[in-house]
C-alpha positions as CSV (number, residue, x, y, z in Angstrom):
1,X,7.9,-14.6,-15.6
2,X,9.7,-11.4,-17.1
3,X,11.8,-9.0,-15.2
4,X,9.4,-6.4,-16.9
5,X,6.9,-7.7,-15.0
6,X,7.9,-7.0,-11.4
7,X,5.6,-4.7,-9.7
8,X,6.9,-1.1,-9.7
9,X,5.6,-0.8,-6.1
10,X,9.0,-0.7,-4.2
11,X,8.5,-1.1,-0.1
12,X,12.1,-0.3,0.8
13,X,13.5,3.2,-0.2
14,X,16.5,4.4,-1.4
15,X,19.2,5.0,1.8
16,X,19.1,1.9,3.9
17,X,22.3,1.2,5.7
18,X,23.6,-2.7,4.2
19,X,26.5,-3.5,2.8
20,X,27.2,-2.6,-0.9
21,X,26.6,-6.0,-2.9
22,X,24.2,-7.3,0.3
23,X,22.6,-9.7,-1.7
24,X,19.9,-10.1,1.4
25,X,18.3,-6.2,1.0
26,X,17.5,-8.0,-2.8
27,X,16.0,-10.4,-1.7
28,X,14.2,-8.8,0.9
29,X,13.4,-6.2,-1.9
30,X,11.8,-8.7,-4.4
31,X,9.7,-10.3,-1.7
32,X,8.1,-7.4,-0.1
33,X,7.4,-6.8,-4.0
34,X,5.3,-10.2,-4.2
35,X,3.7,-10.0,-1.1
36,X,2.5,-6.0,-1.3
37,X,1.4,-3.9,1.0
38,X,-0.9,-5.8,3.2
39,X,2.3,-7.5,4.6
40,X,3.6,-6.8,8.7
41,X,7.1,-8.1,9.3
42,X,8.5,-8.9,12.2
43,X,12.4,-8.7,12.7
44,X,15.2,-9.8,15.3
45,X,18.5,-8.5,15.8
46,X,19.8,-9.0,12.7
47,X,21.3,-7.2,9.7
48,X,17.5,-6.5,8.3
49,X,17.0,-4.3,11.7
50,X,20.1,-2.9,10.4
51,X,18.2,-2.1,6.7
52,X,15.4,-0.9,8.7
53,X,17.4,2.2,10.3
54,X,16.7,4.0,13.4
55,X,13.8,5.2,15.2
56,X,12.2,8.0,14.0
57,X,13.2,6.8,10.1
58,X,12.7,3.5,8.6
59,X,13.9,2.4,4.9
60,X,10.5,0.3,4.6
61,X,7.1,1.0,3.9
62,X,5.5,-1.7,5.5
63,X,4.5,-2.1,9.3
64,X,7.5,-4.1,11.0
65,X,8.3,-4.7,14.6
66,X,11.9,-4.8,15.6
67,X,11.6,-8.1,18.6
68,X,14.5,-10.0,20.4
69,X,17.0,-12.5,18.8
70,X,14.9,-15.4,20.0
71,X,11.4,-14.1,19.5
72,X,10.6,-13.8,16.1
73,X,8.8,-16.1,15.1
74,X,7.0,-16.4,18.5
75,X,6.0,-12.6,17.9
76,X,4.9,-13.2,14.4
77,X,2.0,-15.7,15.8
78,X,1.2,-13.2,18.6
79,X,0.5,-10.8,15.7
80,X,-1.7,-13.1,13.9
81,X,-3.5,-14.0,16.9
82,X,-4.1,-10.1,17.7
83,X,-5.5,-9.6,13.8
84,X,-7.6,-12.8,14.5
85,X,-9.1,-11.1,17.6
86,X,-10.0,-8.1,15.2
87,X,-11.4,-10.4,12.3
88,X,-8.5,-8.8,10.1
89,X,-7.8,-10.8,7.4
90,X,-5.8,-11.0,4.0
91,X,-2.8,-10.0,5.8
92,X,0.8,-11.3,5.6
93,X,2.6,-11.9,8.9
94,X,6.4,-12.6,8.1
95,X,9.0,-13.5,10.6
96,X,12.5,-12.9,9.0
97,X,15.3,-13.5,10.3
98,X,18.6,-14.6,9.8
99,X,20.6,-17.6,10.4
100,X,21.3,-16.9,13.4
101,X,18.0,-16.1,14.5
102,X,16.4,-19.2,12.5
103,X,19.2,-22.5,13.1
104,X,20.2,-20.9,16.3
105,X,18.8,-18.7,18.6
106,X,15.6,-18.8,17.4
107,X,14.9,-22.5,16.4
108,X,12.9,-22.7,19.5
109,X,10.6,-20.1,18.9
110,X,10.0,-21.4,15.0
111,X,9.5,-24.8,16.3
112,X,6.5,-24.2,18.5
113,X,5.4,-22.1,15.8
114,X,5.6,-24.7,13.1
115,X,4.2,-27.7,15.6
116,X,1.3,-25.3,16.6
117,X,0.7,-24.6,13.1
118,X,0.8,-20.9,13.1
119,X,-0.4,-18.6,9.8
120,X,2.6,-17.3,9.3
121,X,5.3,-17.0,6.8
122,X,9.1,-17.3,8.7
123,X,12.0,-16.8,6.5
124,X,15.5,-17.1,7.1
125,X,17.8,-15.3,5.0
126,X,20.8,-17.5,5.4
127,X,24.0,-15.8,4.8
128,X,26.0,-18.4,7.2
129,X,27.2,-16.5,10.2
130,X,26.3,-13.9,12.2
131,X,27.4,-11.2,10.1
132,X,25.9,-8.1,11.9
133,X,27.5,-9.3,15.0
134,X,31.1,-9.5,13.5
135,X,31.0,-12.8,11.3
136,X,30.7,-15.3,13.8
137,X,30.2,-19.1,13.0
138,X,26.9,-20.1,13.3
139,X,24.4,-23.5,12.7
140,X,24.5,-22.6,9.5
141,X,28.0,-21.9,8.9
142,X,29.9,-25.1,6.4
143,X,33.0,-27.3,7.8
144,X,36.2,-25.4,7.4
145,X,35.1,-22.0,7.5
146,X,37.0,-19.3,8.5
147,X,35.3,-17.0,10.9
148,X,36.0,-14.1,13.8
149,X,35.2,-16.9,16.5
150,X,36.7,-19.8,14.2
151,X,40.1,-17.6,13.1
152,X,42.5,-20.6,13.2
153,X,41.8,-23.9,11.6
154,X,37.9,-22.6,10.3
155,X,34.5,-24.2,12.0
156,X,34.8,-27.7,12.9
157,X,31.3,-29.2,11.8
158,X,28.7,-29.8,9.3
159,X,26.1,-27.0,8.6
160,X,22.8,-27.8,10.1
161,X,20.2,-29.4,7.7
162,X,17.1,-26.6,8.6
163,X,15.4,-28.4,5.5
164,X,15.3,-32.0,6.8
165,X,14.2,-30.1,10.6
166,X,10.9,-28.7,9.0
167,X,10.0,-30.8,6.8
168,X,9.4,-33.1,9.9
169,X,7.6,-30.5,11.6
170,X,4.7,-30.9,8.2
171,X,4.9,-27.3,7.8
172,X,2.0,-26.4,4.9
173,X,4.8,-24.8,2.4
174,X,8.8,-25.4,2.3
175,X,11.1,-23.5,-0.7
176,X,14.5,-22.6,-0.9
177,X,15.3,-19.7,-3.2
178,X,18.2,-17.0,-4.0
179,X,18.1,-13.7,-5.1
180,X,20.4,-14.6,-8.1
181,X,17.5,-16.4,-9.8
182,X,15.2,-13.3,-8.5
183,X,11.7,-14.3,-10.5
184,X,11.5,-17.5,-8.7
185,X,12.3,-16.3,-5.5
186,X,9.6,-13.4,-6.7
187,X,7.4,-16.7,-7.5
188,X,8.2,-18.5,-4.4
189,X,6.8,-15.8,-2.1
190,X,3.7,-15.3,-3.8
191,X,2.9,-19.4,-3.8
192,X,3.4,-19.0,0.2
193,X,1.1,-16.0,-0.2
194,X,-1.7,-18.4,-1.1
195,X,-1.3,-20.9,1.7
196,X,-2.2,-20.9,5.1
197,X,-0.3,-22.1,8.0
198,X,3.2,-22.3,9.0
199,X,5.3,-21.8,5.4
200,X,9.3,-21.4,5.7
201,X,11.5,-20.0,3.1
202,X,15.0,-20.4,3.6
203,X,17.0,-17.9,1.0
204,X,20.4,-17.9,0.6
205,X,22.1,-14.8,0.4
206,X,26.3,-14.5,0.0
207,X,27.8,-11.9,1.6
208,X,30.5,-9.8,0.0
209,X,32.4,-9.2,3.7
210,X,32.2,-12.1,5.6
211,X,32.6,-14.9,2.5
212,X,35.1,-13.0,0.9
213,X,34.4,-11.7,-2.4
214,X,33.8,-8.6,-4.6
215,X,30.9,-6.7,-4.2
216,X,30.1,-7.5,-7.8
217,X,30.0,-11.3,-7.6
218,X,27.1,-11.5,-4.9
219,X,24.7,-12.9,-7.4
220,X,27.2,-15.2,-9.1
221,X,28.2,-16.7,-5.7
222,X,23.9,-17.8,-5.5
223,X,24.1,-19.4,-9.0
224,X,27.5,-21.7,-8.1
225,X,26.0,-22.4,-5.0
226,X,22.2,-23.8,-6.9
227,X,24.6,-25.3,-9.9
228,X,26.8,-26.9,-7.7
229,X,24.4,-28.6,-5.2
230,X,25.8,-26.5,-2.5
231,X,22.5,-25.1,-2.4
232,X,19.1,-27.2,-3.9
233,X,16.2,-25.4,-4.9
234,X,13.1,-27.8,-3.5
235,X,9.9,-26.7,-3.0
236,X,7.4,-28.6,-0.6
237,X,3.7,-28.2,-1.0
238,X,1.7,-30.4,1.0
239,X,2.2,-33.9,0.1
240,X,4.9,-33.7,-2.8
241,X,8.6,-32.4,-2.8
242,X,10.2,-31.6,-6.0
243,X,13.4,-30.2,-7.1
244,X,13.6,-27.3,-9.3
245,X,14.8,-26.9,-13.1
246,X,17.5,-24.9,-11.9
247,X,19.4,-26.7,-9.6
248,X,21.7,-29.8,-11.1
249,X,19.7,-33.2,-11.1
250,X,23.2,-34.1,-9.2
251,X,25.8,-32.1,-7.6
252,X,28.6,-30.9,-9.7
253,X,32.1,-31.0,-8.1
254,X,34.2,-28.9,-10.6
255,X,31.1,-26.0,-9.5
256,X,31.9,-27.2,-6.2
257,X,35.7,-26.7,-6.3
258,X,35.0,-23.3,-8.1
259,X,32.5,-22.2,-5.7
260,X,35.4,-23.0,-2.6
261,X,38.1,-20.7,-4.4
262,X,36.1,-17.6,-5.0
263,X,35.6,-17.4,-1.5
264,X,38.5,-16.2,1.2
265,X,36.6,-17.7,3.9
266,X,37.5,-20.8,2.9
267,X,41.3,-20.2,2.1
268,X,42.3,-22.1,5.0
269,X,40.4,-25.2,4.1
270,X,42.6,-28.6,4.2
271,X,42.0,-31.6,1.4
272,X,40.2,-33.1,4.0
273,X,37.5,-30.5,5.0
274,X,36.8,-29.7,1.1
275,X,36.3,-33.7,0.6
276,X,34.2,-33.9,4.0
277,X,32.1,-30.6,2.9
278,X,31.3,-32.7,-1.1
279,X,30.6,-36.1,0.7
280,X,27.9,-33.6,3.3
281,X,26.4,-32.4,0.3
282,X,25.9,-35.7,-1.3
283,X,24.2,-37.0,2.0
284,X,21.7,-34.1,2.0
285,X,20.9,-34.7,-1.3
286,X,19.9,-38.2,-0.9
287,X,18.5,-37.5,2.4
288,X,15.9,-35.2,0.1
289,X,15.4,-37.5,-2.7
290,X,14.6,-40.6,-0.2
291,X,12.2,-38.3,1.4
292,X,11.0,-37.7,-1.9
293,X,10.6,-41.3,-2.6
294,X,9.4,-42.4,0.5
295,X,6.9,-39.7,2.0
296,X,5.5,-37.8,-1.3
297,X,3.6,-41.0,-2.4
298,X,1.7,-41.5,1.2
């Protein structure tokens, strides 16, 4: 697909209130793009209620419903079952939230959803912490990371594996995607689109403030973190995993070691935590690629 191609439809207006560089109001930009206007979204606390703006003005054109930290994917179902009621269909019910509001606060919520098998789409834009809150450390925040509630030595453990957690819950569509390759991510929203039940999208979206780098280097930051490994690009559908072109067939550690220095928020990282954080993303990797082998041929 060519950039040229986007739809010239745009569902969020000029004037909304993120961060300059955000690369989360991009991708929530390109994916309100592939999913149009028959598309409700519902939103915790998070930076995207932020985006959104305040009651009597919104930045977006679509329906939305601003819900509690813990409740968004919980209200997404309750707005499916409502259109059920009302034979309403060919509509897009989105939960999106953060990290936060996805590994932490809200897992609960997106579990029952998930096990239930809900028609919904929940995404989590994943910028590690909870940057609307005052970059605090979060599930999804890596070892050695320097926070506002980790200010000392940096967080202490791993980063949760959200992947691994629904892919045992046999959700009916998995991707991870970045807005700095933005016509897959574009692709990977109109895929979940197509398929019913409970689809996640986890996108990962650097953040100039709380990682600690220029506004301008945003999208770069995506593309070390897919070539390193830091990030993989995997889709699920159905019965078969697969990695995409664009990630590394294996992580690269010079990327890696790259990917740590353009970042402040790892400044304070010993030899130790930089070695723990590779040998955490070579686990996860073959943790995917023995789920690959062993559950895609079943």
């Amino acid at each position: 697909m060519k950039a040229i191609d986007f739809p010239l439809e745009e569902y969020i207006l000029p004037g909304h209130r993120l961060c300059a560089g955000c690369a989360a109001a991009l991708a929530y930009r390109i994916a309100l793009k592939a999913l149009g206007p028959n598309t409700i979204v519902t939103v915790p606390a998070s930076c995207i209620t932020v985006l959104h703006g305040m009651h009597p003005v919104t930045a977006v054109k679509v329906p939305c419903l601003n819900t509690a930290f813990e409740t968004s994917a919980v209200s997404a179902s309750g707005i499916r079952a409502g259109l059920n009621a009302m034979g309403r269909e060919g509509v897009n019910v989105v939960s999106w939230a953060g990290d936060g509001g996805t590994y932490d606060i809200g897992i609960q919520a997106l579990s029952g959803a998930a096990e239930r098998g809900d028609d919904i789409i929940h995404v989590c834009y994943d910028n590690e912490a909870y940057m609307n809150t005052g970059t605090h450390r979060s599930g999804a925040t890596p070892i050695g990371t320097l926070t506002t509630t980790t200010p000392v030595d940096g967080k202490r453990q791993h980063k949760k594996d959200m992947i691994m957690i629904m892919l045992a819950h046999g959700v009916s569509y998995l991707a991870t995607a970045t807005p700095s390759y933005p016509m897959d991510l574009f692709k990977t929203f109109q895929k979940a689109a197509q398929i019913h039940g409970t689809r996640y999208i986890e996108i990962l979206c650097p953040c100039p403030p709380g990682w600690g780098f220029e506004t301008h280097l945003a999208l770069e930051m995506g593309r070390l973190a897919v070539r390193s490994g830091v990030f993989p690009l995997v889709e699920w559908k159905g019965d078969s995993l697969t990695f995409h072109a664009l990630s590394s067939p294996e992580p690269k550690r010079e990327i890696f070691d790259k990917y740590i220095r353009e970042q402040s928020r790892f400044r304070s990282m010993s030899e130790e935590d930089v070695e723990s954080f590779w040998k955490q993303i070579l686990a996860r990797r073959k943790r995917l690629q023995r789920f690959q082998k062993e559950f895609c041929s079943i």
